[in-house]
LOZA-666360 format. One record per residue (C-alpha): residue in three letters; y, x, z; residue number from 1. Coordinates in steps of 0.5 Angstrom, whole numbers, m for minus. Each point is the difference from the previous one (the first is absolute). Layout:
# residues N
+-------+-------+-------+-------+-------+
! lumro !    c2 !    c1 !    c3 ! fimar !
+-------+-------+-------+-------+-------+
!   ALA !     Y !     X !     Z !   NUM !
...
+-------+-------+-------+-------+-------+
***
This chain:
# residues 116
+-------+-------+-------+-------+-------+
! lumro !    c2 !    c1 !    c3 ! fimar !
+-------+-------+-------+-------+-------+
!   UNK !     0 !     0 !     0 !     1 !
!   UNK !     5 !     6 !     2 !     2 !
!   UNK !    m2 !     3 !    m7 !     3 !
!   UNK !     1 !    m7 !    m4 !     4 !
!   UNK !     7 !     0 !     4 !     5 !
!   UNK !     1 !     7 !    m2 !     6 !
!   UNK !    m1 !    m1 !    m7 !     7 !
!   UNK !     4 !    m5 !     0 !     8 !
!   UNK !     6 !     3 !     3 !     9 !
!   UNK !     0 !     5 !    m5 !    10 !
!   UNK !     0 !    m4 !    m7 !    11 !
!   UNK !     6 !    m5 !     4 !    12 !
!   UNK !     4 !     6 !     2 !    13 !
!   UNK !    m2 !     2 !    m8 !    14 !
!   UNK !     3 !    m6 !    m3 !    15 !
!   UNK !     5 !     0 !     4 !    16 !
!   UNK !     2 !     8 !    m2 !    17 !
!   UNK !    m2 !    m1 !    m7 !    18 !
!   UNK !     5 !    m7 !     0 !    19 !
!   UNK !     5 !     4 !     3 !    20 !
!   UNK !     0 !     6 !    m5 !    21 !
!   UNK !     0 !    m6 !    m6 !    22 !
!   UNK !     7 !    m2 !     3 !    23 !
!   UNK !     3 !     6 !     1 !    24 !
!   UNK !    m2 !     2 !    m7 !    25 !
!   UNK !     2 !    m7 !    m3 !    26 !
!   UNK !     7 !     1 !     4 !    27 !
!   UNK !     1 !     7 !    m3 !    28 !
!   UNK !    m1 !    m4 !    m7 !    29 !
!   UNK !     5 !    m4 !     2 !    30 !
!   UNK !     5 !     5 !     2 !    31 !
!   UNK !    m1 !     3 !    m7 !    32 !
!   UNK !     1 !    m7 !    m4 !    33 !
!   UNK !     6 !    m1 !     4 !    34 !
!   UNK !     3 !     8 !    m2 !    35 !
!   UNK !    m1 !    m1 !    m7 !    36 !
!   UNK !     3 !    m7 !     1 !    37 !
!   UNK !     6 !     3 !     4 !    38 !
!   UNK !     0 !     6 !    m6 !    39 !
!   UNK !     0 !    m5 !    m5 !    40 !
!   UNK !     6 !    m4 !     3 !    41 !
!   UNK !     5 !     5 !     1 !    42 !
!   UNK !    m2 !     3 !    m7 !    43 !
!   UNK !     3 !    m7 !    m2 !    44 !
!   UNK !     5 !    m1 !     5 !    45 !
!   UNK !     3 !     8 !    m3 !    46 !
!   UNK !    m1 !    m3 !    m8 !    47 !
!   UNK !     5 !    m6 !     3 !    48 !
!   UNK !     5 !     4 !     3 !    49 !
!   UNK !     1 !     4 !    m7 !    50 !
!   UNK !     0 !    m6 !    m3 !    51 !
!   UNK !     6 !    m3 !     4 !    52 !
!   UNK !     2 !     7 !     0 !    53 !
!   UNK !     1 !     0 !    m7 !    54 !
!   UNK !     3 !    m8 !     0 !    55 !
!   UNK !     5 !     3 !     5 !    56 !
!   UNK !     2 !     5 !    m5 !    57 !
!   UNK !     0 !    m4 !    m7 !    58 !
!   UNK !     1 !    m6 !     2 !    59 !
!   UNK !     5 !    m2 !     6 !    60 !
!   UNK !     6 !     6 !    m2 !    61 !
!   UNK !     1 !    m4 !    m7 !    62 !
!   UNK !    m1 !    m7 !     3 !    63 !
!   UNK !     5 !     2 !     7 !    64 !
!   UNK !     5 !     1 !    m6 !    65 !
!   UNK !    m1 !    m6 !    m4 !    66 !
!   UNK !     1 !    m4 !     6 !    67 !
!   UNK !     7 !     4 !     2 !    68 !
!   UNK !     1 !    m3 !    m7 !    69 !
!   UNK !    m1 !    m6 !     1 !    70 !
!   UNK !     3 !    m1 !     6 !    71 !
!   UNK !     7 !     3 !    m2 !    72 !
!   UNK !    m1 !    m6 !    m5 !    73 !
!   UNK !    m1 !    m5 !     5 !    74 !
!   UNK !     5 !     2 !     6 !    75 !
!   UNK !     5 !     0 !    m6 !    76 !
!   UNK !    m1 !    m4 !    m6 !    77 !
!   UNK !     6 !    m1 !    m2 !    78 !
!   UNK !     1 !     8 !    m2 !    79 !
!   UNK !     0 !     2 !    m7 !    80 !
!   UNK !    m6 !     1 !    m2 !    81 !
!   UNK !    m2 !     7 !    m5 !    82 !
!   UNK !    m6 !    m1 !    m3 !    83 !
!   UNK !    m3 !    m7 !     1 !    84 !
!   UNK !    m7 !     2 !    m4 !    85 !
!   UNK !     0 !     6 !     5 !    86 !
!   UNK !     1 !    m5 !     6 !    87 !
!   UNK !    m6 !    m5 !    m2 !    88 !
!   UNK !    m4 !     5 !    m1 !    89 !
!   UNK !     2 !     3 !     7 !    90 !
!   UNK !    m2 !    m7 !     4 !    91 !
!   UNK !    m7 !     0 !    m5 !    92 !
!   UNK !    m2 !     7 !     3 !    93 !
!   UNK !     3 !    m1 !     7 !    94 !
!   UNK !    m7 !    m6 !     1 !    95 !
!   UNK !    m4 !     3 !    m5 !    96 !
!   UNK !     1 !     8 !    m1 !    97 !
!   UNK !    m8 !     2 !     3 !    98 !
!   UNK !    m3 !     0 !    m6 !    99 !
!   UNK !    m9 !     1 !     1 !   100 !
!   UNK !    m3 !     6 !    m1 !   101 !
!   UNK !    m7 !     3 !     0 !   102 !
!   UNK !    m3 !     4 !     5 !   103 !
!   UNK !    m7 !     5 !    m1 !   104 !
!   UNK !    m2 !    m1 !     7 !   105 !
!   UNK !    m4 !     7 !    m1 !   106 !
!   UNK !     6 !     3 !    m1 !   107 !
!   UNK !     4 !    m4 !     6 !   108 !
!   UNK !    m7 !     4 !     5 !   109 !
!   UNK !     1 !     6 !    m3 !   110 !
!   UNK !     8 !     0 !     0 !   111 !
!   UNK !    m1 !    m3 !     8 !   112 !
!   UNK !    m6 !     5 !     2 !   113 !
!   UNK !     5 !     6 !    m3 !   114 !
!   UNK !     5 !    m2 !     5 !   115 !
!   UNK !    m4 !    m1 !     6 !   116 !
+-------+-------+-------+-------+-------+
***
């Protein structure tokens, strides 16, 4: 009987080490999706940032001077105005002046993981 308890004691505390070695690599695992998972985020996250980057600089200087035009014209619309083609074409930017681009997502990685 003492054998029999003996025996089973071993093959419990066995499946309960071979139970915990299954969870420890199975976290293990786990942390590894996640830091690819985090890896890959941040690697997007950096390809937006160079996308805002690049909107920022093409896009806000020649829009922010439309507006000034437009507002010129709106706090004073009596005043003469110079070229009134160029004051048309100045409010039609100043909504729309972003125009779309097509981005090579490698070349963004490639860009962003030179910069890190």
């Amino acid at each position: 009987m003492k054998r029999l308890a003996a025996e089973f004691v071993v093959i419990v505390a066995g499946i309960l080490i071979a139970l915990a070695v299954d969870e420890w690599r199975q976290d293990r695992e786990e942390l590894r999706i996640a830091s690819e998972h985090l890896s890959d985020i941040a690697l997007e996250l950096r390809g937006n940032l160079c996308t805002v980057e690049r909107i920022r600089v093409r896009s806000l200087q020649p829009k922010m001077a439309n507006l000034q035009t437009v507002l010129q014209f709106l706090n004073d619309p009596e005043a003469p105005v110079a070229d009134p083609a160029a004051l048309l074409q100045a409010m039609a930017r100043s909504t729309a002046a972003a125009t779309p681009w097509l981005v090579d997502d490698d070349l963004v990685r490639a860009i962003a993981s030179l910069r890190a």
